[in-house]
N, C-alpha and C positions, 0 to 999 in steps of 0.2 A: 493510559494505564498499560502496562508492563505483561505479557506474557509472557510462559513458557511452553514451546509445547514437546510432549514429548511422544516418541512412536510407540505404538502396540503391535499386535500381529497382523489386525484387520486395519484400523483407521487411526488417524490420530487424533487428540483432545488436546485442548488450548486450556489453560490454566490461570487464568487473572494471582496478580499476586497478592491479592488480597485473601483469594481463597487459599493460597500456597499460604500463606502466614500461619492461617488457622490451622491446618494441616502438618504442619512443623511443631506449632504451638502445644494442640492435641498430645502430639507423640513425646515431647520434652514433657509435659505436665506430667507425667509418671513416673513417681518417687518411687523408688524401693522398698519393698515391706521390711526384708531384712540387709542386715549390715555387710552381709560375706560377698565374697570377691564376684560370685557370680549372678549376683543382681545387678553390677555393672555393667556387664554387656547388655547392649538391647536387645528388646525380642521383637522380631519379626513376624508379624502376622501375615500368613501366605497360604491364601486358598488353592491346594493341590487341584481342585476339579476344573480351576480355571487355567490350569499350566496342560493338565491331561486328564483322560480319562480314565482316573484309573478304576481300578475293577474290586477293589476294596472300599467301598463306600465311609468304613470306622475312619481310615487317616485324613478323611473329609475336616471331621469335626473338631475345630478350636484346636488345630495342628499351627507348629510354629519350628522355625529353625531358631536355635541358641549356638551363637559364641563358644568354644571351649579350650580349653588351652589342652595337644593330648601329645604324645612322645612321639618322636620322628618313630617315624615305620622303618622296617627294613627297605623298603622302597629307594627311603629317601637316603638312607644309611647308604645304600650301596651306589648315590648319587655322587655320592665323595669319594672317589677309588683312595686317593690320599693319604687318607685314615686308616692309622693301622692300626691293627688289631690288638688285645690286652698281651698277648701272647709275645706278637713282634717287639712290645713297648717293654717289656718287662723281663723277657728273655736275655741278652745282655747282662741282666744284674744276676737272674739266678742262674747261669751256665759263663762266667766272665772267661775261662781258659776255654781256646775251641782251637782244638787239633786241625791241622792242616797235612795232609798225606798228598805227596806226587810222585806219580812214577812216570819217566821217561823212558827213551828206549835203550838207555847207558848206566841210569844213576837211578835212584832211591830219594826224595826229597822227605823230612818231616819237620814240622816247628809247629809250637803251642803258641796263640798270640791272646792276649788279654784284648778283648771284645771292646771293653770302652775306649780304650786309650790308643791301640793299635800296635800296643809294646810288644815286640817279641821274646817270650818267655825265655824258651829253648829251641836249640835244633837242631840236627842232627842230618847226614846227606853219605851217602855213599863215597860221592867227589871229595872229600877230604884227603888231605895227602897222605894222615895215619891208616887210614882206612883202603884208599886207592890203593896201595901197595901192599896192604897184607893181607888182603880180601882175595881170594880166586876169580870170583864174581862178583858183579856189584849189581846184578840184580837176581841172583838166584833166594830160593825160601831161606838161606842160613844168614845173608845179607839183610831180609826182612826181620827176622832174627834179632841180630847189630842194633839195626836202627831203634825196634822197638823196646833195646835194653837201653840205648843211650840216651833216648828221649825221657825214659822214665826215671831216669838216675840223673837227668841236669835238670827235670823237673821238680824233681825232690831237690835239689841243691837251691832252684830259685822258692820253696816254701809253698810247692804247688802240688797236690796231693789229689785233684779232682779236677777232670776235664770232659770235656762234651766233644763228639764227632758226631757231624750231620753230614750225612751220607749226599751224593748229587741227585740228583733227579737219575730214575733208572738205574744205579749205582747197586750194586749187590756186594755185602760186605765178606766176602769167599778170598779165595785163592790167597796174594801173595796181602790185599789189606785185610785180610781176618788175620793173617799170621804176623802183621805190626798189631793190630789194634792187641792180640790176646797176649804177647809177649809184653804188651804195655803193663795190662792185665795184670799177668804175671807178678812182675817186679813191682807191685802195692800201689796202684795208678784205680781209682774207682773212676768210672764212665758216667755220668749224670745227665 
């Protein structure tokens, strides 16, 4: 005859498989009273007092763990760095034109690029040859000026009337990029 035996805390107990039958057999004989999904998980009957002592004597009585199907936690959420957020996912479609501003320590850079695609819209640079020569400067505020007229006026030529600037981390929108962004402004360019 066939055992099993399994370990406890204090000693172990041998189990003929005849008794194991009955014991399997027992637990399968109980049909479900009702039809919903959660009479199909089993229920465990598990005396708390013989795991611990707890100090509450009520979760003594005819206590059981149940099965339940319940939503990832934020726990698990933030298990997936991966997953971005609705914001990241959706961003794109509702902000598609996102202005790009650089300054060097010679030149003025600007271009609009369409988000999904990578297309460049518009753009505009101080370094142009029309510009390099009849400019005084090419990075003083009347330069910033320039740019932010001309970004707005080949923006409007490509049917582009609303655009988004996301500033860099620590980035303060002042000095010579307030005076692109509000000249953009200006000339009928809404910011979104």
């Amino acid at each position: 005859m066939a055992s099993i035996v399994s370990a406890s805390s204090s000693s172990s107990i041998s189990l003929s498989s005849h008794q194991l039958q009955l014991r399997t057999h027992s637990i399968r004989s109980d049909k479900p009273t009702s039809l919903s999904w959660v009479s199909s998980f089993p229920k465990l009957n598990i005396s708390i007092s013989s795991i611990s002592n707890s100090p509450n004597p009520s979760l003594n009585k005819g206590s059981f763990i149940q099965a339940a199907w319940t939503r990832r936690s934020r726990g698990e959420a933030a298990k997936k760095p991966n997953r971005k957020s609705w914001k990241q996912r959706t961003d794109m479609y509702m902000r598609p034109f996102l202005l790009n501003v650089f300054f060097s320590k010679r030149f003025i850079h600007a271009k609009v690029m369409h988000r999904g695609t990578s297309k460049v819209i518009s753009v505009a640079t101080t370094n142009a040859k029309d510009l390099r020569n009849s400019l005084p400067s090419l990075t003083d505020h009347n330069a910033c000026r320039v740019i932010g007229r001309l970004i707005a006026e080949r923006s409007k030529e490509a049917d582009v009337y609303a655009m988004a600037y996301e500033p860099r981390k620590d980035e303060r929108i002042e000095g010579k990029l307030g005076i692109v962004l509000d000249t953009i402004k200006e000339n009928g360019i809404i910011f979104v």
